[in-house]
C-alpha positions in Angstrom: 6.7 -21.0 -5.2 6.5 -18.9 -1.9 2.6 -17.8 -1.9 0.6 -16.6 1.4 -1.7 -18.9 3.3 -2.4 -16.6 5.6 -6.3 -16.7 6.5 -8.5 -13.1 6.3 -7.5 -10.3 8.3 -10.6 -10.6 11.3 -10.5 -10.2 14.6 -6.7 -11.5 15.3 -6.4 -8.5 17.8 -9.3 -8.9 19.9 -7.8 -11.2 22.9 -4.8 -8.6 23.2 -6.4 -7.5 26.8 -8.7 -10.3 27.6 -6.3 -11.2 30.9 -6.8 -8.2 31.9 -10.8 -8.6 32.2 -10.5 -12.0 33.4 -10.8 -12.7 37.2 -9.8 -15.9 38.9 -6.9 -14.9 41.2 -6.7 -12.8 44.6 -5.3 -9.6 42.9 -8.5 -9.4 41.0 -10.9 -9.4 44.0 -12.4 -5.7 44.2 -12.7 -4.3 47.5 -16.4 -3.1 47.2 -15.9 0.0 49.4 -14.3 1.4 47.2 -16.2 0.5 43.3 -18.5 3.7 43.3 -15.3 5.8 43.2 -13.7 4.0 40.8 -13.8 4.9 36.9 -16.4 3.5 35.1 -15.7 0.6 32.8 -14.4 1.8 29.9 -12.8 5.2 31.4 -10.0 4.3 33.4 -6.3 4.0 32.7 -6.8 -0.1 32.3 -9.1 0.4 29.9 -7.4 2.9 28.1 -4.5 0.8 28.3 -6.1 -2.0 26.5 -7.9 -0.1 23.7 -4.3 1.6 22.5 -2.3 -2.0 22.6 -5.3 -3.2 21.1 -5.1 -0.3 18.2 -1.4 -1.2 18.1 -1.7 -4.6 17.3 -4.4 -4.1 14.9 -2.2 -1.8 12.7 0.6 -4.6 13.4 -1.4 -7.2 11.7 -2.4 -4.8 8.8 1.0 -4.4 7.9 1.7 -7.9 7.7 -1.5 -8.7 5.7 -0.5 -6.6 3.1 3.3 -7.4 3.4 2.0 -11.2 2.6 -0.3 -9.5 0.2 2.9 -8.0 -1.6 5.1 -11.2 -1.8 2.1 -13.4 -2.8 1.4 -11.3 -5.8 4.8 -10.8 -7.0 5.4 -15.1 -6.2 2.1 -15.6 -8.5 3.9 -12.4 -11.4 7.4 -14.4 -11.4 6.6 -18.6 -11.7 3.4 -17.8 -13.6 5.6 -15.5 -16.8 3.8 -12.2 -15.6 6.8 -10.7 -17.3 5.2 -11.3 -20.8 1.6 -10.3 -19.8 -0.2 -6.9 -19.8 -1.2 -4.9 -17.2 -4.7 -6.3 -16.9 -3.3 -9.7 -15.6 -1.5 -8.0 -13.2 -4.8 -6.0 -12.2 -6.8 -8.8 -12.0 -4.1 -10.8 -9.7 -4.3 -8.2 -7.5 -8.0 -7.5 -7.2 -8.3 -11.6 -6.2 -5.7 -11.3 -3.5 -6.9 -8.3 -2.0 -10.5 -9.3 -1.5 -9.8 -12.7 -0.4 -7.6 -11.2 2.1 -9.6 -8.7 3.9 -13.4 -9.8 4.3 -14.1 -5.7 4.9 -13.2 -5.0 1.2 -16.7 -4.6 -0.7 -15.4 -3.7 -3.9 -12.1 -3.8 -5.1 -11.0 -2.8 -8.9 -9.5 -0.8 -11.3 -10.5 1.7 -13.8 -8.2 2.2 -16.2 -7.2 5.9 -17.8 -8.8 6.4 -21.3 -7.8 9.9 -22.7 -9.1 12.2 -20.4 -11.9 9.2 -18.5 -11.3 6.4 -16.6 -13.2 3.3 -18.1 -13.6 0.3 -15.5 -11.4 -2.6 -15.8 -10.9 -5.9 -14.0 -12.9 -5.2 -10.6 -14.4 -7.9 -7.9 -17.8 -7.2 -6.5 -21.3 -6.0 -7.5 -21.7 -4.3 -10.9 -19.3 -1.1 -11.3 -19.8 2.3 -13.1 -18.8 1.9 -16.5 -17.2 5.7 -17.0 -16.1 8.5 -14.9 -14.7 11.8 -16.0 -12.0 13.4 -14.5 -12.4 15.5 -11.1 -15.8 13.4 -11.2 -16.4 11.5 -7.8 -13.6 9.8 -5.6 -11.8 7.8 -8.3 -11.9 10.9 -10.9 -10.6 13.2 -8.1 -7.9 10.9 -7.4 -6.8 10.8 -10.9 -7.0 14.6 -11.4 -4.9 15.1 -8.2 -2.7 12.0 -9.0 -2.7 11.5 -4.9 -4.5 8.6 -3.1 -8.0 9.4 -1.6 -9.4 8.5 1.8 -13.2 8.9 2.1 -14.1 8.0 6.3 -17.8 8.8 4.7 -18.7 8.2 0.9 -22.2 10.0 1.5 -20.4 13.4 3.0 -17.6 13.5 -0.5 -18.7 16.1 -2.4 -20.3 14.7 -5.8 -20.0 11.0 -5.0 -20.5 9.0 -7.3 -23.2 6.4 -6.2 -22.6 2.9 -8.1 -23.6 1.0 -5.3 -25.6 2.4 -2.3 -23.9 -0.2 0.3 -20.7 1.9 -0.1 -20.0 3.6 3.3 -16.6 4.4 3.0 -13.4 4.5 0.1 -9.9 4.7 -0.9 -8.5 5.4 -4.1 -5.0 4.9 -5.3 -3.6 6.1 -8.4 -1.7 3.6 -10.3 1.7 4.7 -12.5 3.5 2.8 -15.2 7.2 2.5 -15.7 7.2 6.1 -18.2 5.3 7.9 -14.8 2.5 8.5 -16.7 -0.9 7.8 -15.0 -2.5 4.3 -16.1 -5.3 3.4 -13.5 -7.0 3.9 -10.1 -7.0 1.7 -7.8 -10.4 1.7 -5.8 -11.7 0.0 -3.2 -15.0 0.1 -1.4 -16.1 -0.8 2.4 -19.8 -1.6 3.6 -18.1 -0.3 7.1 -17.9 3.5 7.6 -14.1 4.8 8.2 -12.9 1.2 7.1 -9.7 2.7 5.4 -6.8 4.4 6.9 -2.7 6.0 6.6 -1.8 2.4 7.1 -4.3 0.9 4.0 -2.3 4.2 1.7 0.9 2.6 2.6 0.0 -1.0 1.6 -2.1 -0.2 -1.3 0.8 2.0 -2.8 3.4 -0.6 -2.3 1.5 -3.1 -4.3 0.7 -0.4 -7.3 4.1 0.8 -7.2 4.4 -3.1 -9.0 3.3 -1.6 -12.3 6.3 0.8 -12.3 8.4 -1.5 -12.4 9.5 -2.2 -16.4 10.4 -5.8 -15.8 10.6 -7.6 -12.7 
């Protein structure tokens, strides 16, 4: 059975520039005649440099975090009979994978569509709101718009919905069945402010878009 063991997504990307800062040879002696007019450290183009290759490789490692994330949960669906399951198996698969694979992920869950409510289904973290309506806080407005929703700053959304004060920042998937209709959210906290981004949307679909399929 091909699973991940790829450790946490942490701090892969932070030696990207680290020869760069790191003297030791004769093209790194600094002619100090010259240091008061040059940039200070963490202005000039080498800097610069360093911070975007480091941005790159971070997204880099992202998508291959939640490329493993992908394969391990569909490996886990396919030897373990997933076919003959429900939905809240699948949920609850992914909910473990996720938060065992990125340390920044505070809450992670599902709250499944009720009528015209979402009631809070298999989640990992501190205790969850039980309800939410509609057009009600992040994961309602999500499932009235049927669009994914970023949240760089929980406490600047609009009625926010405040089931655990740690929450800083949050993305909210919605999650489809094979008919189309709407079935779930998909919502995941951060105790990190702007921890989410276009590249956490891409992942996070990919995996929902699982419960679309009919059999698989």
């Amino acid at each position: 059975m091909k699973r991940s063991t790829a450790a946490p997504l942490g701090d892969e990307a932070n030696g990207t520039c680290d020869a760069l800062s790191t003297g030791g040879g004769r093209h790194d002696r600094i002619d100090h005649r010259n240091r008061r007019n040059a940039p200070a450290d963490g202005n000039g183009p080498r800097a610069q440099t360093c911070a975007a290759a480091g941005a790159d490789e971070s997204q880099t490692l992202k998508q291959t975090a939640y490329q493993e994330c992908l394969e391990t949960i569909a490996a886990i669906w396919s030897d373990e009979g997933g076919a003959s399951l429900d939905d809240i198996a699948l949920m609850a698969t992914i909910n473990s994978v996720l938060a065992n694979r990125f340390p920044h992920f505070y809450w992670t869950g599902f709250y499944r569509v009720c009528g015209d409510r979402l009631v809070v289904g298999p989640y990992i973290g501190t205790i969850g709101c039980l309800l939410i309506e509609f057009g009600r806080g992040v994961c309602g407005t999500a499932a009235a718009r049927r669009e994914t929703v970023i949240v760089p700053d929980v406490h600047q959304f609009p009625g926010h919905i405040a089931c655990d004060p740690k929450s800083q920042s949050e993305i909210v998937v919605p999650v489809f069945g094979p008919d189309g209709d709407l079935i779930a959210v998909l919502d995941v906290d951060s105790d990190q402010l702007d921890a989410f981004d276009e590249e956490d949307q891409k992942g996070l679909e990919t995996i929902v878009g699982l419960f679309e399929k009919a059999s698989w």
